[in-house]
KOLVEXGU-566559 format. One record per residue (C-alpha): z, y, x; residue in one letter. Coordinates in steps of 0.1 Angstrom, whole numbers, padded with zeros to 4 digits, always signed. Layout:
ZYXa...
//
This chain:
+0541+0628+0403x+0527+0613+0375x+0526+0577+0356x+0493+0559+0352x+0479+0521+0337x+0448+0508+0324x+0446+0501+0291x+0467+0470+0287x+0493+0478+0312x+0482+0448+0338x+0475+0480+0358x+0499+0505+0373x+0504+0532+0392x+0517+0565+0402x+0502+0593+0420x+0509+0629+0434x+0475+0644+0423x+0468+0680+0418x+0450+0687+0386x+0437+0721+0386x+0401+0710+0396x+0390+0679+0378x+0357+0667+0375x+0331+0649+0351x+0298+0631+0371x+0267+0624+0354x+0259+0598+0380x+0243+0561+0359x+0280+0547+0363x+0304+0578+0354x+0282+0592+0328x+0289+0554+0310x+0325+0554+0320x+0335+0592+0308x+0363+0599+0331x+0379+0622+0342x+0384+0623+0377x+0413+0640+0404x+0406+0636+0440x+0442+0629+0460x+0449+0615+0497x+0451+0577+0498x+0487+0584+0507x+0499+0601+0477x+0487+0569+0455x+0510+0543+0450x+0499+0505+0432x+0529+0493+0416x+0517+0465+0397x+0483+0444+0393x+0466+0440+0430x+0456+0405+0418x+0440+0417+0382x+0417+0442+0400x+0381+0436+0401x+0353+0455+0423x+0321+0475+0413x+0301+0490+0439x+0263+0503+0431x+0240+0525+0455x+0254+0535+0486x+0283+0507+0479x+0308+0535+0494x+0330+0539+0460x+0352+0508+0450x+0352+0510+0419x+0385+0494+0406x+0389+0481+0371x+0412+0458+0347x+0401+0419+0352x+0422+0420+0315x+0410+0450+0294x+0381+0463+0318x+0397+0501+0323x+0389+0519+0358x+0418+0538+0362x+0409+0544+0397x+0385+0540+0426x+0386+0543+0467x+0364+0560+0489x+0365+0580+0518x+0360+0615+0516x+0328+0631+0540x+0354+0637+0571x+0366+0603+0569x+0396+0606+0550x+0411+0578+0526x+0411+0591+0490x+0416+0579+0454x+0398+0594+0423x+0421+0587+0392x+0409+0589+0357x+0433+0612+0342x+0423+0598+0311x+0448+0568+0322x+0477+0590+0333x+0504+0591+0308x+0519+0625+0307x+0485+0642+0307x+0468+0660+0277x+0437+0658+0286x+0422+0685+0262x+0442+0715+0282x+0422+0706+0311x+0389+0723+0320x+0369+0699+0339x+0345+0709+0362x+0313+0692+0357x+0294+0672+0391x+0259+0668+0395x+0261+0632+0409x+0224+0621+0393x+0208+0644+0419x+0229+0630+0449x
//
């Protein structure tokens, strides 16, 4: 289980995310943003603070919300459903606390071609 927030705290979270696959998209959107992003079940993601600070981005196929800080502007996460219908969350592990992101060997995505 691990500890998450956007950049001012407004934002928190935890999750039960496996990360031994994370990725890094050069879609328009993620190759500006510079995650990087788990994949967990919408189940194993819990909101604990800042509903009402979230704001909505959606762009192309409008099938990611794309969650961010109303405050600071961090996306610390986003909602979509995966292709068998399944409700996930894709956290920045940039925003999780207990994380160092520099042992981690992202896989990169090819989400300009998609």
């Amino acid at each position: 289980m691990h500890q998450g927030s956007c950049h001012c705290g407004e934002i928190r979270f935890k999750v039960d995310v496996n990360l031994d696959n994370p990725i890094t998209c050069n879609c328009s959107y993620c190759r500006r943003q510079g995650g990087i992003l788990a994949f967990t079940p919408a189940q194993n993601f819990e909101l604990e603070h800042g509903e009402a600070k979230l704001t909505e981005y959606r762009f192309n196929t409008n099938k990611i919300q794309h969650l961010f800080c109303s405050v600071c502007g961090m996306e610390s996460f986003a909602r979509a459903a995966a292709p068998d219908g399944t409700e996930m969350v894709a956290v920045n592990v940039r925003c999780l606390e207990d994380v160092d992101v520099e042992s981690l060997k992202p896989t990169p995505y090819d989400g300009r071609s998609r």
